[in-house]
N, C-alpha and C positions, 0 to 999 in steps of 0.2 A: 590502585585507586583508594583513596580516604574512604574515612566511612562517612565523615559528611557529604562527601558527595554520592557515594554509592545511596545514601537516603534521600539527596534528590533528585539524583535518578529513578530509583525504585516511585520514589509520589509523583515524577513526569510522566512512569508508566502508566499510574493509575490514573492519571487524568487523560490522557490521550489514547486510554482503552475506552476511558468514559465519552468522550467526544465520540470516539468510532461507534461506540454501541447506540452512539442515540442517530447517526447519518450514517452509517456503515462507511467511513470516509474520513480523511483529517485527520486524525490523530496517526497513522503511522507515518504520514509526512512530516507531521513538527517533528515526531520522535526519529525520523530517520535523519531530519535538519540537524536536531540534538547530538546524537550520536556519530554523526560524523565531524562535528567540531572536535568531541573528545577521546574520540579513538580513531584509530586505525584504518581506513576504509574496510581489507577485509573483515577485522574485528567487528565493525560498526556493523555491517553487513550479516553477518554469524548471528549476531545477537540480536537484532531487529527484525531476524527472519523469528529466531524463536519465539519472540514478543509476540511476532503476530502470529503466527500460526495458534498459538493458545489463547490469541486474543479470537481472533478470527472461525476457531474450531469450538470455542463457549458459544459463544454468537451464533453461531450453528444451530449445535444443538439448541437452546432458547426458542430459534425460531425455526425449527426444523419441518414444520408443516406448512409451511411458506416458502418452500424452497422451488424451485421452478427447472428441474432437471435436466431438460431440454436446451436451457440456454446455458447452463452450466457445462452440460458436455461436449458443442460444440464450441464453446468459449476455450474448455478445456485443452482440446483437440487443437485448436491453435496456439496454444500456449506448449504442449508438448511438441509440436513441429519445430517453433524457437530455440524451445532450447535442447533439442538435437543440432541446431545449426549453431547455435553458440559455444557447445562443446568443444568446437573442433577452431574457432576461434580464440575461445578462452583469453578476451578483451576486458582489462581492469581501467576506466578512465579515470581522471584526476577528480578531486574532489571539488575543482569549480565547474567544469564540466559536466556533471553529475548534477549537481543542481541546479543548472539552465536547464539541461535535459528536462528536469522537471519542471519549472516552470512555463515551458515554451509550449509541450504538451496541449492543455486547452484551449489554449489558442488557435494552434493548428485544426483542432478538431472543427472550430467554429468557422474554420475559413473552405471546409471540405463542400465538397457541390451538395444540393439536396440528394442525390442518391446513393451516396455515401455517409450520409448523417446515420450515429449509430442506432440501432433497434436491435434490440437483446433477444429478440423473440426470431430473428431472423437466420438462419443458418450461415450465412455466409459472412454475416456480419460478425456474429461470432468469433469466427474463423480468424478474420482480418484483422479485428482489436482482439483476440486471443493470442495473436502473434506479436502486434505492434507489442501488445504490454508486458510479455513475456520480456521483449527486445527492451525495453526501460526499464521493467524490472532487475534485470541483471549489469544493466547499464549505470543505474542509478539509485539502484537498492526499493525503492517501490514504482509500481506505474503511477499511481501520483495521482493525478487530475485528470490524468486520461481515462481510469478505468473506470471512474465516479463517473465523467461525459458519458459514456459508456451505457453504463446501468442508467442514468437519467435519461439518456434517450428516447426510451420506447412508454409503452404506458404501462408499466409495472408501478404497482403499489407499494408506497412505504417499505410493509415488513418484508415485499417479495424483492425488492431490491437489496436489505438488507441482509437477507438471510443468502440469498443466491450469488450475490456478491461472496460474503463468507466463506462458503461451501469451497468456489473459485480461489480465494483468497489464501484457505489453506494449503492448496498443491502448490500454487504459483511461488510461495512463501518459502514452500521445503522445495524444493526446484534450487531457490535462489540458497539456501542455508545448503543444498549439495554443493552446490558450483559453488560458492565462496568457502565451503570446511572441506570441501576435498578435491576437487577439480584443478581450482585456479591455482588454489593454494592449499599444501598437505594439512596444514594447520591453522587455524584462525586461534589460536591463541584466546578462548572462548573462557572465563570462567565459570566453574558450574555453579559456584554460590549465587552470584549474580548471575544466571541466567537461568535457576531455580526459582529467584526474586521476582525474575520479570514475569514467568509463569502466573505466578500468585496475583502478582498485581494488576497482570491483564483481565484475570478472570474476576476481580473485584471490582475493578474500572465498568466491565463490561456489564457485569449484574445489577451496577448502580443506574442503569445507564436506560434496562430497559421501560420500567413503568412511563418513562420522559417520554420515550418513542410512542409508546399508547395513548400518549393525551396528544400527542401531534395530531392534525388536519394533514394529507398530502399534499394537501399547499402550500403550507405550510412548511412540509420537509423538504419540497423541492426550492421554494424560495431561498427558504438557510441555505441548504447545500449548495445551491449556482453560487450565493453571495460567499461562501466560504471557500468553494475551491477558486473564485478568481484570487482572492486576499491572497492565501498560501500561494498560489500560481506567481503572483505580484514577487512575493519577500523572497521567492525561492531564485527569481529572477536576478534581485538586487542583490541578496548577499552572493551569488553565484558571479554577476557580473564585478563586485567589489573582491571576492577573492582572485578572480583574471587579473585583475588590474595590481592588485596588491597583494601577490601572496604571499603567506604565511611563514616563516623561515623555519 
């Protein structure tokens, strides 16, 4: 990789650490869109887990006393169910594939009955988007839009979405950087320079990011957020359907 572009990627990092720190959301989906243009599915995957884990485990701590435990562990808990059953699958799908998966996502969500509609606070709810998102996370390198539906769901406040998201965010993240740097494949071909860089740059994205969160209204946060996971939902859809059709040689 150049060094010009290794510098626009390192400043893609830090904006789409910025975006997550202010909706806990978004930014690892453009950057996972990013990343898999320019590398390697596993590769893309190795290094977009590291992004966020650091991006996601700042954001933590930041908002660590708003974390909401309970939904986290049974969220948890379905997330480690998944991916015991996708170990023994160990399914790489194509890079177009990958991202309708992600697109398709909150759409589904919006078409499910009302007693299936997500609520974070719920145990069993948990369980079932702890699972599903595990399953696209490894499928497609983030849950996307589902896990944001998700936490919007129920009546959790701003920072508590934020932050309890995160907490989630972290395992789910190093789950996916096991199974792509050693499961699927012995090696992701990982650089440490660059993937010391993204480190740095999550955690500067994500510091810039919070004061913005503190002048939100919740109504604010949840307006932006719906309007922004359909947009991503939308492009992930399109360029997903335009590489089916035309792919890449």
């Amino acid at each position: 990789m150049s060094s010009t572009l290794m510098l626009g990627l390192i400043l893609t990092m830090v904006a789409t650490a910025f975006l997550s720190g202010i909706f806990g959301m978004a930014g690892g989906l453009i950057l996972m869109g990013v990343l898999l243009v320019l590398l390697p599915l596993p590769e893309a995957m190795a290094l977009h887990a590291v992004t966020q884990m650091a991006s996601n485990g700042w954001r933590g701590l930041l908002w660590w006393r708003y974390v909401r435990w309970r939904a986290a562990a049974t969220f948890l808990t379905g997330c480690a169910l998944a991916f015991v059953g996708w170990t023994f699958w160990r399914y790489v799908p194509s890079t177009p594939v990958a991202l309708i998966l992600l697109g398709v996502s909150p759409f589904l969500v919006r078409l499910l009955p009302a007693d299936l509609k997500p609520d974070p606070e719920r145990w069993l709810h948990g369980a079932l988007y702890g699972s599903a998102c595990m399953t696209l996370m490894l499928l497609a390198g983030v849950s996307g839009p589902l896990i944001d539906a998700y936490f919007l769901g129920g009546t959790l406040e701003r920072r508590q979405i934020v932050a309890t998201k995160a907490v989630c965010q972290i395992f789910s993240h190093g789950a996916k950087f096991l199974y792509f740097s050693g499961i699927v494949v012995q090696a992701a071909g990982l650089d440490p320079v660059l993937a010391g860089c993204a480190v740095v740059a999550s955690m500067i994205g994500t510091s810039l990011a919070r004061p913005i969160l503190e002048r939100l209204s919740d109504t604010q946060y949840r307006r932006w957020a719906g309007h922004i996971i359909t947009t991503i939902a939308v492009v992930y859809l399109a360029q997903g359907g335009y590489l089916l059709l035309w792919p890449r040689p």
